[in-house]
N, C-alpha and C positions, 0 to 999 in steps of 0.2 A: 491436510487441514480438515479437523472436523466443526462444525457448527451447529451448538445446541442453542437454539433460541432460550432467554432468558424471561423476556417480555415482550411490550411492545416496542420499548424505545434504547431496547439494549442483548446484546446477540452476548455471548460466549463463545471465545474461540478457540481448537487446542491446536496448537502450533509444534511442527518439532523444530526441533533448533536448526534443521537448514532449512526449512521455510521461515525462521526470523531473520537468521540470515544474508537466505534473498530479500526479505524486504528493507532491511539492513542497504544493501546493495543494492534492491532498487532506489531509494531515500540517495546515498551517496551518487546515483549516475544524474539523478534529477538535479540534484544542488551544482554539478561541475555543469551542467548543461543550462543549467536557467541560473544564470551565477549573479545575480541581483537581485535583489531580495524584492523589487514592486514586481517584474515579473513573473519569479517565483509565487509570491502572493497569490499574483491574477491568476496564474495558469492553475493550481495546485488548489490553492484556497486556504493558506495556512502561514506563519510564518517562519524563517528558518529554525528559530529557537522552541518553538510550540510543535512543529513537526520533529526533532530530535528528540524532545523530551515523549513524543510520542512512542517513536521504533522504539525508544530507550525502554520503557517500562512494558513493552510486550514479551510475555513471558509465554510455556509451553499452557499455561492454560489463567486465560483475562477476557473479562468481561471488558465491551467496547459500545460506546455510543454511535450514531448516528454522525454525528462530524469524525468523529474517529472512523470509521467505515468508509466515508464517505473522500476522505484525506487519502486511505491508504487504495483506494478504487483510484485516485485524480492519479498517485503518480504510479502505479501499473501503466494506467490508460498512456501517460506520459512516454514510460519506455516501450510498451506497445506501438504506436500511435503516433507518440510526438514529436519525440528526441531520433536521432541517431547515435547510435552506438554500436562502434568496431569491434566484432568478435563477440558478440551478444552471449554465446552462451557460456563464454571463460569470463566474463567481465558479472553479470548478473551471478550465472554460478546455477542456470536451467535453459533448455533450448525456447528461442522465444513464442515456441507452440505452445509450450509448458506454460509460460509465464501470461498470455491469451485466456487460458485456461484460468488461471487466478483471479487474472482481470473478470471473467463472467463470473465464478463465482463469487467474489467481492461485488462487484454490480446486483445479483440476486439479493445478496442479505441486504445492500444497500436499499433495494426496493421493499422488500420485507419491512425493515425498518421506519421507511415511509409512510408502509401505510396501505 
């Protein structure tokens, strides 16, 4: 993943297709895992249908806001962090050192973003 900042309140990201992928597959372990949508909400910050349409239009290279950012930081953090999941790295589809990694870089731009 490379990220060229845009401005201030919007980053540019070039993604290859197996980092959309995994976040593909991070989005799908989050929703069998927080499977109620106020939950999901709370923990995440987004709702099931506004988080789909999100993975949905990440392409190898898309400009993203600051909730956008901030949505795909929540559910790294999630499969990092929150969730349990059996066989992390055939299920995700990166070992979960790998995916750690994500999370900090997602968190950086996150703060960038901010401000």
């Amino acid at each position: 993943m490379e990220i060229t900042f845009v401005d201030d309140c919007q980053a540019n990201l070039e993604l290859t297709d197996l980092e959309i992928t995994i976040i593909h597959n991070v989005l799908t372990e989050v929703k069998t895992a927080l499977n109620h949508e106020p939950e999901f909400q709370t923990r995440v910050g987004s709702y099931y249908s506004d988080a789909e349409e999100l993975i949905g239009s990440l392409s190898s290279n898309c400009i993203v806001d600051l909730a956008q950012v901030t949505f795909i930081n929540n559910i790294l953090n999630e499969v990092c962090n929150g969730i349990s999941i059996k066989d992390f790295e055939t299920t995700i589809g990166i070992p979960k050192v790998e995916a750690k990694s994500y999370l900090r870089a997602f968190n950086q731009v996150m703060n960038k973003l901010r401000g």
